[in-house]
Every structure is written in structure tokens, then in C-alpha cells.
C-alpha positions as CSV (number, residue, x, y, z in Angstrom):
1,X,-18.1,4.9,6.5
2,X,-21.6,4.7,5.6
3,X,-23.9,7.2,3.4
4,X,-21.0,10.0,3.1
5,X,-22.1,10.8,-0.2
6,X,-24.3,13.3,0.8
7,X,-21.3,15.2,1.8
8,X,-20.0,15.2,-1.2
9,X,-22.1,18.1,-2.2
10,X,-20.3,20.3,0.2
11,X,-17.0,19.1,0.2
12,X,-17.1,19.8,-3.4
13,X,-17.7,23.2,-3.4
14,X,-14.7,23.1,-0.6
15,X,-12.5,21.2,-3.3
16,X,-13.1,23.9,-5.6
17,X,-12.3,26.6,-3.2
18,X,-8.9,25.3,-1.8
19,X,-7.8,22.8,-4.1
20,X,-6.8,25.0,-7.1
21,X,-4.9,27.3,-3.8
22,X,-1.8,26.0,-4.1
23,X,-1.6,26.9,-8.2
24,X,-3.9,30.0,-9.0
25,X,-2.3,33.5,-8.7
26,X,-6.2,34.4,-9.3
27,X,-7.5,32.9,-7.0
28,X,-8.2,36.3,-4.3
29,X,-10.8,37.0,-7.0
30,X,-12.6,33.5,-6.0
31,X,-13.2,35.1,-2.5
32,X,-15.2,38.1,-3.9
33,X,-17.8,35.7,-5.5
34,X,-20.6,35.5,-2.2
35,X,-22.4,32.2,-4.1
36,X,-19.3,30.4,-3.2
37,X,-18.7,28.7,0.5
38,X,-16.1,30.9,1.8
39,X,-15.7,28.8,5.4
40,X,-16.5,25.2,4.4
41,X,-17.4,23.0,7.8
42,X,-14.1,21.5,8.8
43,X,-15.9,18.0,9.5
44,X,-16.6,17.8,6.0
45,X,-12.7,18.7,4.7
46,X,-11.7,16.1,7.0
47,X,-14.4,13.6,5.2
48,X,-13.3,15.0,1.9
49,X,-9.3,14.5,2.5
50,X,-10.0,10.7,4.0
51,X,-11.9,9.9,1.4
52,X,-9.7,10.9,-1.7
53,X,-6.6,9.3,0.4
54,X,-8.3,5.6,-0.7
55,X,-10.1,6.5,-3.9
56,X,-7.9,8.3,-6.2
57,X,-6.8,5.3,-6.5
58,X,-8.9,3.9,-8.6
59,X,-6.8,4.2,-11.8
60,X,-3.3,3.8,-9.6
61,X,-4.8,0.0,-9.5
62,X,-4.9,-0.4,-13.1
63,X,-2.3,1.5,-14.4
64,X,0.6,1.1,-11.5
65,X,-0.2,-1.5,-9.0
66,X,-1.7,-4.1,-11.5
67,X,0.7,-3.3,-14.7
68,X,3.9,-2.1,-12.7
69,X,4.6,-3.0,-8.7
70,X,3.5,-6.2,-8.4
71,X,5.4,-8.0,-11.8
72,X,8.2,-6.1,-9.7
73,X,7.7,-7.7,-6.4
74,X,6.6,-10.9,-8.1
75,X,3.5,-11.2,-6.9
76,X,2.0,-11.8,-10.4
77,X,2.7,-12.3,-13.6
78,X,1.5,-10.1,-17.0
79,X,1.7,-9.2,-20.1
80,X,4.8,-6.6,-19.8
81,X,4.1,-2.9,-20.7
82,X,5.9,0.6,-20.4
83,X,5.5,2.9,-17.8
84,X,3.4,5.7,-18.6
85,X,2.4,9.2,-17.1
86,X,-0.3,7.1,-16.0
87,X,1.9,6.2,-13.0
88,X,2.4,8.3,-10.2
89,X,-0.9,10.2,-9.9
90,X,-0.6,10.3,-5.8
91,X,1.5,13.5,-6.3
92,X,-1.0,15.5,-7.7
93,X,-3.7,14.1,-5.3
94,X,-1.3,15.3,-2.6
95,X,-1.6,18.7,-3.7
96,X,-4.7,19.0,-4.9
97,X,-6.8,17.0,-3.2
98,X,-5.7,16.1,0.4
99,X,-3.1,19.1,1.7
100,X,-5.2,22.0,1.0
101,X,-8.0,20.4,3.0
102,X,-5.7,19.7,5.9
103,X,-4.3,23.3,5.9
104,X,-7.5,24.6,6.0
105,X,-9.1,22.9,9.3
106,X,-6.0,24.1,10.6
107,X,-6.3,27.8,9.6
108,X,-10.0,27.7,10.8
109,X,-9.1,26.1,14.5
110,X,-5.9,28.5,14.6
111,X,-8.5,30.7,14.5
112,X,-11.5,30.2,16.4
113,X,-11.8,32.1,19.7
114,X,-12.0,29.1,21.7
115,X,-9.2,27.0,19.8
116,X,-8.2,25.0,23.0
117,X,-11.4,22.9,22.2
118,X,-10.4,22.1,18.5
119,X,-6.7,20.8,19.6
120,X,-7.2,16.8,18.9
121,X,-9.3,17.7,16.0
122,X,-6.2,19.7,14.5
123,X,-3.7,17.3,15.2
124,X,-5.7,14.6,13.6
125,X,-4.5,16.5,10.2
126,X,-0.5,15.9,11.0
127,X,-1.1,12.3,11.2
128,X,-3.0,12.7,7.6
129,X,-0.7,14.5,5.7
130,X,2.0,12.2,7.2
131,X,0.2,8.9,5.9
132,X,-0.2,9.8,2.0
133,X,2.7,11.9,2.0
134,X,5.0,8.8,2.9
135,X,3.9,7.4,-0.3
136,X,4.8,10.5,-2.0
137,X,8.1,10.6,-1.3
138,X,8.5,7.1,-1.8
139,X,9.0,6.9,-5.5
140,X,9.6,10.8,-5.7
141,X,12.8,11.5,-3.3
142,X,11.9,15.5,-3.0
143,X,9.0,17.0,-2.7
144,X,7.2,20.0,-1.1
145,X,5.7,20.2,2.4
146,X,6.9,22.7,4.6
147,X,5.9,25.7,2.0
148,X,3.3,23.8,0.1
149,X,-0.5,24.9,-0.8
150,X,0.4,28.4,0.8
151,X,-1.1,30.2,-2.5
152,X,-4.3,31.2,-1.4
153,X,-3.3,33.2,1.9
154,X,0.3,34.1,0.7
155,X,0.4,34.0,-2.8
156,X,3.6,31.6,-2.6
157,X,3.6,29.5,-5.3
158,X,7.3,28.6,-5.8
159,X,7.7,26.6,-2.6
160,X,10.7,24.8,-1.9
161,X,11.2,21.1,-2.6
162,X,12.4,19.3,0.7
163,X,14.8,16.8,1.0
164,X,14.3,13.3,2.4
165,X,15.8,13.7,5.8
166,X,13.6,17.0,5.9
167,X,10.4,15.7,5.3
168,X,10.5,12.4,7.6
169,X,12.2,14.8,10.5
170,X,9.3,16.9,10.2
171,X,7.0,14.2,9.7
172,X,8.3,12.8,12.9
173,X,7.8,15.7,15.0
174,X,3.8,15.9,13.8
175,X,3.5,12.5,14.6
176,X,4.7,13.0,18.1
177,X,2.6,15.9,18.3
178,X,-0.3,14.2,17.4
179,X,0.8,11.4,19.9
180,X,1.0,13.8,22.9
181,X,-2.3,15.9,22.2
182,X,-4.1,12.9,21.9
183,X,-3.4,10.7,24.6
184,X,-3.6,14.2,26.8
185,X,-7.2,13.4,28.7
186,X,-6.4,16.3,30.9
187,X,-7.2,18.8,28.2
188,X,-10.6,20.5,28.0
189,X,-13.6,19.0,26.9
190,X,-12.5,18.4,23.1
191,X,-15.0,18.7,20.0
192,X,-15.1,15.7,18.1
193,X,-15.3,14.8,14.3
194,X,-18.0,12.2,15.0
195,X,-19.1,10.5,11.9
196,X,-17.5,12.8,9.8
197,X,-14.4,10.6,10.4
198,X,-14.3,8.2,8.2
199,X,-11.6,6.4,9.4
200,X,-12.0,5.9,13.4
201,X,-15.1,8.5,13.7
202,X,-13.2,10.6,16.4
203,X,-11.8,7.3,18.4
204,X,-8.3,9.4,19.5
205,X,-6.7,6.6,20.6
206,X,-7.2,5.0,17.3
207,X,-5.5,7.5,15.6
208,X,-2.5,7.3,18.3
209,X,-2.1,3.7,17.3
210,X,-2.0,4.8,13.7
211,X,0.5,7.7,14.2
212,X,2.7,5.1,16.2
213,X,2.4,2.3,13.0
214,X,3.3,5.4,10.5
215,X,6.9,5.7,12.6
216,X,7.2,2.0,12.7
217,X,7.1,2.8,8.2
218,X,9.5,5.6,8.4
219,X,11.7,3.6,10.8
220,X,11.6,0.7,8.1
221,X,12.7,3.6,5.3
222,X,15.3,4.9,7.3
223,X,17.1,1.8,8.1
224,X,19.6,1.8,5.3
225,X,19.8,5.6,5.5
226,X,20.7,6.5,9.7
227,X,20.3,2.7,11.4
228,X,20.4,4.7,14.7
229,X,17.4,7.0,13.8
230,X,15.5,3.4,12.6
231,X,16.1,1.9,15.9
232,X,15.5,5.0,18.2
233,X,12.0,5.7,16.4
234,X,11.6,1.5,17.0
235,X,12.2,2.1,21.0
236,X,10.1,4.9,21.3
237,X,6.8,3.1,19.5
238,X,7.7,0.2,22.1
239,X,7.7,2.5,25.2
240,X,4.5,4.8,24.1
241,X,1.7,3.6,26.4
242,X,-0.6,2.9,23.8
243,X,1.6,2.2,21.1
244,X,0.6,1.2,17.6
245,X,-2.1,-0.6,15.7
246,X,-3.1,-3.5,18.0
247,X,-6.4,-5.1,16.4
248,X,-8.3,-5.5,13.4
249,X,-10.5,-2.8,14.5
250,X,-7.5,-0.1,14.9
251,X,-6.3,-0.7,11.1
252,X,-7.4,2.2,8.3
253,X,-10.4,0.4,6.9
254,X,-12.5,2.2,4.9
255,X,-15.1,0.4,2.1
256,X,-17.7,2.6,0.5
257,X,-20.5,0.8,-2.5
258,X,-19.4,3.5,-4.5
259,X,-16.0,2.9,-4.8
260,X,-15.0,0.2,-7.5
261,X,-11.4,0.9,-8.6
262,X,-11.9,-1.8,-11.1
263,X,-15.7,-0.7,-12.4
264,X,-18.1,-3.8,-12.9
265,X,-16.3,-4.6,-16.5
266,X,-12.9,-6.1,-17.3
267,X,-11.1,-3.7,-16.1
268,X,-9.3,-6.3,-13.9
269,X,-8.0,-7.7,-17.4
270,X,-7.1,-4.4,-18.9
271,X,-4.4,-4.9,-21.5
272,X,-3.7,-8.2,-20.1
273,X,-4.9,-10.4,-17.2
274,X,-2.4,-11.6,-14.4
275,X,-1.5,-14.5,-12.9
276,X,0.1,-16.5,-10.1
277,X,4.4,-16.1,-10.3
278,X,6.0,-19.5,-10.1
279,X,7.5,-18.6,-7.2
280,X,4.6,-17.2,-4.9
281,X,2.4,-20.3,-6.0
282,X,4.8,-22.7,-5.1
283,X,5.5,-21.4,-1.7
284,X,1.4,-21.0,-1.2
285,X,1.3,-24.6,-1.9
286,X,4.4,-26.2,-0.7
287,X,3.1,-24.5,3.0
288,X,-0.5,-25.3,2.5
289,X,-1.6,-21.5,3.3
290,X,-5.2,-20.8,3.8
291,X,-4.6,-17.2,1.5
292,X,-4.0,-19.7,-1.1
293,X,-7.6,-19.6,-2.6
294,X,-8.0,-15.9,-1.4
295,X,-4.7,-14.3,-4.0
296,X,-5.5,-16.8,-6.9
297,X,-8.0,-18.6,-9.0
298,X,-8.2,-21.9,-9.9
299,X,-7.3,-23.0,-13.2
300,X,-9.0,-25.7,-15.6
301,X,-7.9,-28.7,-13.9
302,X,-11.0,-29.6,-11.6
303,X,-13.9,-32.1,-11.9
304,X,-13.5,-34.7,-14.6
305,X,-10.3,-33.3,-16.2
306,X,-8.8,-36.6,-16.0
307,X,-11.7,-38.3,-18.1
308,X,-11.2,-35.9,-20.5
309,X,-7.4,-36.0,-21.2
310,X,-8.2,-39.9,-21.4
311,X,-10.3,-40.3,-23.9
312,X,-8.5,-37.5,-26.2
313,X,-5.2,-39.0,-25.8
314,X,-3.4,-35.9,-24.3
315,X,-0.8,-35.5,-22.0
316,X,-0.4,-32.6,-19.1
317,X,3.1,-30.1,-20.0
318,X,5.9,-31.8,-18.1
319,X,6.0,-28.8,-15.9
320,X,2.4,-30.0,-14.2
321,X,2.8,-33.4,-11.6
322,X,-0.8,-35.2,-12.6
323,X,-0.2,-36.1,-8.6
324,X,-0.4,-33.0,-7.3
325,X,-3.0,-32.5,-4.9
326,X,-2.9,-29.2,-5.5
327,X,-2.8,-29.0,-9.5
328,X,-5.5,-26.9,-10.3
329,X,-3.1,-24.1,-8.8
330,X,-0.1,-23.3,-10.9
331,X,2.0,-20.3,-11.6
332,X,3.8,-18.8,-14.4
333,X,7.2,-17.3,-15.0
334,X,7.2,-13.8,-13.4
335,X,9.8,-13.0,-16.9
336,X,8.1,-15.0,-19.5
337,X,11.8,-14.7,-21.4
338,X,13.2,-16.9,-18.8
339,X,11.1,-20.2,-19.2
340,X,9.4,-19.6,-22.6
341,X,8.0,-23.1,-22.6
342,X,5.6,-22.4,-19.1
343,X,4.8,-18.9,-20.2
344,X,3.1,-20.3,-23.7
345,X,0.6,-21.7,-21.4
346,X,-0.4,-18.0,-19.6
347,X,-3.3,-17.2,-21.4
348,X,-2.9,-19.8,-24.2
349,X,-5.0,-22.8,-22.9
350,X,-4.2,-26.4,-23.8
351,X,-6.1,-28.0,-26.8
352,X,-7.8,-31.2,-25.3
353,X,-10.6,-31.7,-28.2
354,X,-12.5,-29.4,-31.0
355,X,-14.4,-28.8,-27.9
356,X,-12.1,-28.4,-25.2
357,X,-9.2,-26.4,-23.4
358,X,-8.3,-25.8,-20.7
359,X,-6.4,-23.3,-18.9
360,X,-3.4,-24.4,-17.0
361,X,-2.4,-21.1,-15.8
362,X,-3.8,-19.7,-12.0
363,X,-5.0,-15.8,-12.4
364,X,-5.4,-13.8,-9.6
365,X,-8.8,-13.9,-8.0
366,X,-10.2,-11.5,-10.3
367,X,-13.4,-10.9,-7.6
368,X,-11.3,-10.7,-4.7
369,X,-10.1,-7.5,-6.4
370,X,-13.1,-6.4,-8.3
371,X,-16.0,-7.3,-6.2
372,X,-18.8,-5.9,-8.6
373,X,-16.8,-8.0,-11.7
374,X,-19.6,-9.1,-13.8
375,X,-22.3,-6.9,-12.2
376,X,-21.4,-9.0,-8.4
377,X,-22.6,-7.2,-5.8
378,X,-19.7,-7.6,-3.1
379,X,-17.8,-4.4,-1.9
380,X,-14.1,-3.2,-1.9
381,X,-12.8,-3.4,1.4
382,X,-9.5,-1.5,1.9
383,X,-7.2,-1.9,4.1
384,X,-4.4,0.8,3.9
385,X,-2.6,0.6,7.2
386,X,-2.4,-3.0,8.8
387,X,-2.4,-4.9,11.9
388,X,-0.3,-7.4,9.9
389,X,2.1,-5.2,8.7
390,X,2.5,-3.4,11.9
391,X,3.5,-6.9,13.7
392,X,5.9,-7.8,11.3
393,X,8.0,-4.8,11.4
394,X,8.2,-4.8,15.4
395,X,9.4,-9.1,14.7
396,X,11.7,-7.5,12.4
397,X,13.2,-4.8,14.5
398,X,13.6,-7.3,17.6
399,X,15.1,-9.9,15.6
400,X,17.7,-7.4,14.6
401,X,18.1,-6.7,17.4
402,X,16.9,-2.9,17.9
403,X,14.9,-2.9,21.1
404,X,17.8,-1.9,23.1
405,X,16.3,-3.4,26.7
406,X,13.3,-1.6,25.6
407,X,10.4,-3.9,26.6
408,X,8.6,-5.2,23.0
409,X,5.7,-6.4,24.8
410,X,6.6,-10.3,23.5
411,X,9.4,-12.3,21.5
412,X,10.0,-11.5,17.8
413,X,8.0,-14.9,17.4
414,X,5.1,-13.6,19.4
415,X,4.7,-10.6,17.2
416,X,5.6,-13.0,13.8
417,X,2.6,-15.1,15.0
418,X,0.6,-12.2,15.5
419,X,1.5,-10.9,11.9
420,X,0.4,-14.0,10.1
421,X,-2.8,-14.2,12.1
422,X,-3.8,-10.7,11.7
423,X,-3.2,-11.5,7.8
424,X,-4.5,-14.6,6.9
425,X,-8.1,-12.7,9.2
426,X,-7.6,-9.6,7.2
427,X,-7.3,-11.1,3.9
428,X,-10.2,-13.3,4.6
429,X,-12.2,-10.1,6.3
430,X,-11.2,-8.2,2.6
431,X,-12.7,-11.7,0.7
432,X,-16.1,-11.6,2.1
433,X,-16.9,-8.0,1.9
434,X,-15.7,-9.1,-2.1
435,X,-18.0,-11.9,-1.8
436,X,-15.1,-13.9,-3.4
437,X,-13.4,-17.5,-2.1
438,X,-11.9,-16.7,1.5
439,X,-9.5,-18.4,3.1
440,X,-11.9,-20.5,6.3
441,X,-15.4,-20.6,7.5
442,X,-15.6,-20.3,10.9
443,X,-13.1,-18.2,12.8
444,X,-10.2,-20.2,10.9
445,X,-8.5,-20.6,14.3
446,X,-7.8,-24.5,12.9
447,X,-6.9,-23.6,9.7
448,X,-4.3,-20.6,11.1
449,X,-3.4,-22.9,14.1
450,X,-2.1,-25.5,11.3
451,X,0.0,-23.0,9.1
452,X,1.6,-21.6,12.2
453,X,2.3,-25.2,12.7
454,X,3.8,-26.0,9.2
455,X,7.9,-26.7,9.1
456,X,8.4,-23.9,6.5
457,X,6.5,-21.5,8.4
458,X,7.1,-22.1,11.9
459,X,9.6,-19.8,13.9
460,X,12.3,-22.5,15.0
461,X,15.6,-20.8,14.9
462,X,16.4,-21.4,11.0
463,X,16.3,-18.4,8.8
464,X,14.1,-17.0,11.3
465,X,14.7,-13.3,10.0
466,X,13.6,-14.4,6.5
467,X,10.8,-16.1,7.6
468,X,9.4,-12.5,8.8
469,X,10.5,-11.3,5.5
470,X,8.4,-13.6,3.2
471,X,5.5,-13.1,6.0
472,X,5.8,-9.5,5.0
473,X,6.2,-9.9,1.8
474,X,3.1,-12.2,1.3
475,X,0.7,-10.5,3.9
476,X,0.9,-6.7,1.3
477,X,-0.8,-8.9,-1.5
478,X,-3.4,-6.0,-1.3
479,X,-0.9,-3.3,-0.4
480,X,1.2,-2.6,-3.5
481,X,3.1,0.5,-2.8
482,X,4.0,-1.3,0.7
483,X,5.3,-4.3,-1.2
484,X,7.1,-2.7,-3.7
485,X,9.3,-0.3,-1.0
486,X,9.7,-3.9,0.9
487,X,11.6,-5.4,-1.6
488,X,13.1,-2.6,-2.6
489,X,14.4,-2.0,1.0
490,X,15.5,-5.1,2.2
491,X,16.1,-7.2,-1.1
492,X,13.6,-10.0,-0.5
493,X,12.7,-12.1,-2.0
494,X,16.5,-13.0,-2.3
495,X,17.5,-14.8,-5.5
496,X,19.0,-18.1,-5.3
497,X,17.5,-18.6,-1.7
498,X,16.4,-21.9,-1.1
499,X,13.7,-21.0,1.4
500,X,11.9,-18.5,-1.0
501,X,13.8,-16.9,-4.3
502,X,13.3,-14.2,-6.1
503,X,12.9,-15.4,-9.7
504,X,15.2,-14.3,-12.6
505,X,14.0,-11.5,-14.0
506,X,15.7,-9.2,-17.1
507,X,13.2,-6.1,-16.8
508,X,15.0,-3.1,-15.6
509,X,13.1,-2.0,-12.4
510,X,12.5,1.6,-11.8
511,X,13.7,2.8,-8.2
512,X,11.9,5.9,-8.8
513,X,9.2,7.6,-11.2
514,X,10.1,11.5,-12.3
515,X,8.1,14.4,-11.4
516,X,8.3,17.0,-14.6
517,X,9.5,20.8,-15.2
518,X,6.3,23.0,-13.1
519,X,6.6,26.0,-15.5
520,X,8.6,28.8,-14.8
521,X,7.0,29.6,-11.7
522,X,9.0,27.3,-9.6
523,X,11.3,25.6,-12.5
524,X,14.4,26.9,-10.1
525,X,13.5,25.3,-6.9
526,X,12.4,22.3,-9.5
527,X,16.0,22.2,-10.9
528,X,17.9,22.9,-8.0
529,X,15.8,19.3,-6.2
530,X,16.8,17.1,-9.4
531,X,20.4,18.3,-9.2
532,X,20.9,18.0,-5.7
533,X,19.4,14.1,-5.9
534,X,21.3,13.2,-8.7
535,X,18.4,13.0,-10.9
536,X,18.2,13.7,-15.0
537,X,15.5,16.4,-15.1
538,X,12.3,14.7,-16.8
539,X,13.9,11.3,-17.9
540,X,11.6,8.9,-17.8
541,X,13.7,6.2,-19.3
542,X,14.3,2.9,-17.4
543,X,18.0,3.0,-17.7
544,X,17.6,6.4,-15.8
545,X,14.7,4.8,-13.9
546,X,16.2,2.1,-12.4
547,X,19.8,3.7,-11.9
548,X,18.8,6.8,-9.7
549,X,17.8,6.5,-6.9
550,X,15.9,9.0,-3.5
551,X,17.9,9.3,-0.6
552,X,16.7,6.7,1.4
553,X,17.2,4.1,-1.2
554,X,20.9,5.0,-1.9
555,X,22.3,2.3,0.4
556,X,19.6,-0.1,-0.2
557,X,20.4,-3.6,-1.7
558,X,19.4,-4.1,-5.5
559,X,15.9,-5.9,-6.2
560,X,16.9,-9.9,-5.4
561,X,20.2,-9.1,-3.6
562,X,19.2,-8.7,0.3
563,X,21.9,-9.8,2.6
């Protein structure tokens, strides 16, 4: 992960050769041009496409994560604005910045004379195009794969737009290819990415375990869709002999000094800072978690706050206990319409003196997000695949009862245990690369030990299944797009629930975002995808928004409503 920016330098030149493939009926006459690099090194295309996976999303933080998915999922609060064509910007790095790559290693090893040695290397690229494209079709329903980026070598540039079902059968199939080439240690002597892998640096059986957690995602999505398909995919991660991500070490880590998606200004405030919902605050207090200090800042209420509301006569909003051990946390409405009174306070401090005010209000921990805030030196670790999230959907699928006399390798309270461990270490790991407040010194066994402990958290038999819901849901703080297809999928956190409710909330939510008319080139396979989805070609509305919906989401409960 270190010093890849000398790469850069090459892997440009390769951006510029097979990026613009998949659009430019011109581009033959690129080929002519000898100053251009006409076979890049594949190592560096596989650097290239890993790297842009994690960093394009440097204005996906501000624009969607920060303004959009997580005031849906409730994990903080803001100013509300519209969604604009900001949004969405993982398409277009699909297509132009990660696919063409891909498709190219594979070209040059279906080519090379002695291509038996380049199999794992190849494969790597399903398990690639798999990862980001998940996320495409997330909030885009139908997109192309199976005849994308095939401009430069077949001058197709109308390619069709696959359906859902398509896509993740397909999807499915490289991922089991990957599996099977990979774990094969009979093959011959393979060549190896090295360092040029950013991710796992040629470590096969790390990427298994990643190809294995990427069903375990696409068993989640299908659930509602084909339960059967959900649970099959579920018993055949369980019964792969090495099965998916396992450690800390085996998750998609990748930090680089370079990349700041939130620069070393105020971008983390852009148009409006955010802040702790009421309802994620309360539940990180009410169960004492250790991620407590990790998601939020403190507010003003610390050191002699007391003295000073004394002597000026002034009394604490009704909706603050002075006896809470825990007041200088607090969280906001996640609608400010619903409780006007609280949301006065978000951003408005309280007047104490001519002198004084204080803000009663927790944001989110503005470092822990943007490490170099304020010229800081720390680092933006991300984390894009978990160990967390991995255990939590095998608790899931056991508590539902999917393993079908499958062995699952321990109880659905052994892998919910797991799950909030690997968190609370992840999240702590993510805080001191930031060099922001973590969760424990130490190795936080005490501290971890003692949540596990805590009546609301523990595994006991009560509400057992939310419990691994709310896990979930808490532990993909720093994984938006995971967060918001959570909720989305399952309906949690479920309004009116005593253990953990989703707050009221009159926003219309989007389901979906809208991909827009291509040009004449490929308007008809365009039109045909919104027709056959049910979608009004480039609305962009939230009436449409939140009323259509991608296949897999059809049968999905509404926002607040899981069962």
C-alpha cells in the first residue's frame, strides 16, 4: 500500500489508452500513435483499478455519503439538501476507470504463450469487477457488464443493459471461478502480482476469503428476491474450505497519505456539519459502547460547565438530565421538523454570558473522518470489505435459519460476538491511523469483554435477530453504501421498536438514483432497461425516487417497516 505513486506515471498513460475504450469510435487511430504505451504492464492496471476502487470516492463522501445515505440510515443528522448529479459518480468510475483495466489484463494473459502461468493473476479481475460493480447496481437496477468496455477491440458501443438476476448470476459464477483457480495449489508455478497488489499483494487465499464475503453480500441482496438462491449461496460460503474473511488482516484495507477524501479544510462541514441522531446516541450511551467517542464528538458540556451556568443564572433545555454521566454526548432529531425545540440547538449554541456558549449538540468526529482536518497529520484508513460485516451476515443467516445442517463453524452468537469484536477493533484500528479519539488503549479486551456483557447487548434469547441487526447496522458507521442497502433491505432500524427505533422521519427516501439518456448510440438498449424496470426515463424527482424501485428491492420492506 505504500509509495504506489510512482506508478501512477504509468498507469496513467494506461488510463488514457483503455479508459476512453468503452466510448470512442476513434479510438483505432490512438493505436497508430507509437509515443503511446500500446501493452501497459498488467501489474500496474491491477494497481491502477484497486486504487480508483477506494478513491474516487473522495467527492462520493461529501456529496452522497455525508449529505444523502447516512440522514437516511440515521446515522447523523444535517442540514437537509437535494440530491444532485453530484450523486452517483461510481457508475462512471465503473466504466471508465476500473472495467477497462480489468478487461485488459485479461486480454493480455488470454494471450500470452504461456497463459497457464497467469491463471490466478486473471481471476483476481472477476473478484474485482464483482466488488464495485455490486455497488453499481445497487442504486442503479440495470446496468452493463456482459458487453461492456468492448469498444476498443470490437467497436461495440451500444452494449446491452443487464438485468439484476443477470448480473448477480454471472457475478456468482466469476466468483466461484475465482474461488476454484485459487485455492487450486496443483496448478503450475503461478506469477504473482507482488506489490503491485494493493490490496493482499498476491496473498490468493486472501482474495478467496474476499470472493467468499462478496457472496455472503449478494446472498443478503437476494433474500427478498429468491430466499432459496440467499440460502444456497449462504451453505456453500459455509462449506468452502477456506471460506470468507476471517481476521482483521483478510479485510480490503487500503490507506495511502495521499488520499484525503475530505482535503485538510472544512470540507467535513461542507454546506452543513452533522451530528449525532437521537436515536444512535442514546443507544451508544444507554449500552456504554466503547465506539461511542470513536463516531461522535463531544459537545460543550465538560470541565467547569456547571460553574458557569451558576453564576449566569441559566438553566440546561429540558431535553438534557444535568445527571447524566454521559451529558457532554447528545444527539439531535434525525428530521429537525419532528422535534423543532431539540433541533434549535444543532448548530445554534446556548447563550450562557456575553462571553459564553456552548454547544449542546454532539457532531460527528470530524477527525475520525478527516484525519488531515486542520493541517493533522493522521491518515484515512479504509476499510471497504469487513471482518465485522462478514460475521454478522453468517449470525444472520443462522439465526434464520439458512444453514440447512450445513456446519457454520459456531452458534449465531459465536459469529454475533465475533462481529462486534471485529468492529469495535476495526473502528478503533480506523481511529488511530486518524489520530483521532479511539475507542481503548490497550488491546480493549476489557472494555469489549464488558459490552458483550451489557443486558442490551448480550445474545440471551430476546430479540436475538435484532440484536444482529442493530450490530450491523452500527458496525457500517464508515461503510455508507453498506448501511444504506441494510436498511433498505431488512427495514431496520424498525420504527416504534422499543429495543432500537427508527426515528420519524418526513423526507421521502430515494430507493434508487437515475442513470440519464447515453446519446443516440445506445438510447434503445437505454430505453428498453428503464421500461422493463418500471423506471421514468431521467426523473430524478423524489416522488419518482422513492417510489421505483431495482429488482431486488421490489419485495423489500419500506425504510422503518422491517418485520
Amino acid at each position: 500500500m505504500k509509495n504506489i505513486k510512482h506508478r501512477y506515471i504509468k498507469v496513467c498513460i494506461a488510463l488514457a489508452l483503455l479508459g476512453a475504450a468503452s466510448c470512442s469510435k476513434n479510438f483505432g487511430d490512438i493505436n497508430t500513435d507509437p509515443s503511446l504505451v500500446s501493452k501497459p504492464d498488467v501489474k500496474f492496471l491491477l494497481s491502477y483499478s484497486e486504487d480508483k476502487i477506494i478513491t474516487y470516492q473522495g467527492t462520493e463522501w461529501v456529496w452522497e455519503s455525508m449529505e444523502q445515505l447516512m440522514r437516511f440510515t440515521q446515522h447523523v443528522t444535517s442540514s437537509p439538501y437535494e440530491i444532485t448529479n453530484n450523486v452517483n459518480t461510481r457508475y462512471n468510475n465503473y466504466y471508465l476507470q476500473v472495467l477497462p483495466n480489468l478487461n485488459e489484463i485479461r486480454r493480455q494473459v488470454d494471450a500470452m504463450p504461456d497463459k497457464e502461468k497467469y491463471q490466478k493473476i486473471k481471476v483476481v479481475t472477476n473478484i474485482l469487477m464483482v466488488l464495485h460493480g455490486i455497488k453499481v447496481t445497487d442504486m442503479n437496477g440495470s446496468v452493463p457488464f456482459s458487453e461492456a468496455v468492448r469498444g476498443r477491440y470490437e467497436q461495440k458501443y451500444n452494449p446491452v443493459y443487464d438485468e439484476q438476476p443477470a448480473l448477480f448470476a454471472n457475478w456468482l459464477g466469476q466468483l466461484d471461478e475465482a474461488i476454484k483457480v485459487l485455492s487450486d495449489n496443483s496448478m503450475v508455478t503461478q506469477m504473482v502480482y507482488g506489490p503491485s497488489d494493493i490490496f493482499y499483494q498476491s496473498d490468493w487465499v486472501k482474495w478467496v476469503k474476499l470472493a467468499n464475503t462478496l457472496k455472503l453480500r449478494i446472498a443478503a441482496r437476494l433474500e427478498n428476491a429468491d430466499k432459496a438462491k440467499c440460502q444456497a449461496i449462504f451453505q456453500e460460503v459455509m462449506k468452502d474450505a477456506i471460506g470468507p474473511i476471517s481476521d482483521y488482516d483478510s479485510q480490503v484495507r487500503y490507506v495511502n497519505a495521499t488520499y484525503v477524501p475530505f482535503g485538510t479544510g472544512g470540507d467535513i462541514d461542507y454546506r452543513s456539519r452533522r451530528y449525532a441522531s437521537t436515536s444512535i446516541m442514546s443507544f451508544l450511551k444507554k449500552t456504554n459502547d466503547p465506539r461511542l467517542p470513536v463516531y461522535f464528538e463531544k459537545n460543550d458540556l465538560v470541565g467547569s460547565y456547571k460553574d458557569s451556568l451558576a453564576k449566569y443564572q441559566v438553566s440546561l433545555p429540558a431535553f438534557i438530565d444535568p445527571n447524566d454521566p454521559l451529558i457532554m454526548y447528545q444527539g439531535g432529531p434525525a428530521d429537525w421538523t419532528t422535534n423543532p425545540d431539540v433541533a434549535s440547538y444543532i448548530g445554534n449554541p446556548l447563550p450562557v454570558s456575553q462571553f459564553t456558549k456552548y454547544s449542546l449538540i454532539s457532531p460527528i468526529n470530524r477527525r475520525f473522518f478527516s484525519p488531515q482536518l486542520n493541517q493533522a497529520t493522521g491518515k484515512f484508513l479504509d476499510v471497504a470489505v469487513t471482518h465485522a460485516e462478514t460475521c454478522f451476515y453468517i449470525a444472520e443467516f443462522i439465526q434464520k435459519g439458512y444453514a440447512g445442517g450445513v456446519d457454520t463453524k459456531g452458534s449465531a452468537e459465536d459469529w454475533y460476538q465475533k462481529g462486534v469484536t471485529s468492529s469495535i477493533q476495526t473502528m478503533n484500528a480506523i481511529a488511530v491511523a486518524a489520530g483521532s479519539t479511539t475507542a481503548y488503549s490497550g488491546d480493549g479486551a476489557t472494555e469489549i469483554s464488558n459490552y458483550l456483557a451489557n443486558p442490551l447487548v448480550k445474545f440471551n434469547g430476546v430479540n436475538n435477530l435484532e440484536k444482529i441487526y442493530i450490530q450491523q447496522y452500527l458496525g457500517m458507521y464508515r461503510q455508507p453504501n453498506e448501511a444504506y442497502v441494510f436498511c433498505r433491505r431488512t427495514g431496520y432500524p424498525k420504527t416504534g421498536s422499543a429495543y432500537y427505533g427508527r426515528e420519524p422521519f418526513h423526507e421521502l427516501v430515494p430507493r434508487r438514483f437515475w442513470l440519464i439518456d447515453p446519446g443516440e448510440v445506445n438510447r434503445a438498449n437505454w430505453s428498453a432497461a428503464m421500461q422493463q424496470q418500471g423506471f421514468t426515463p431521467n426523473a430524478q424527482d423524489l416522488p419518482t425516487l422513492s417510489s421505483q424501485r431495482i429488482w431486488y428491492d421490489k419485495a423489500a420492506p419500506d425504510f422503518g417497516k422491517g418485520l
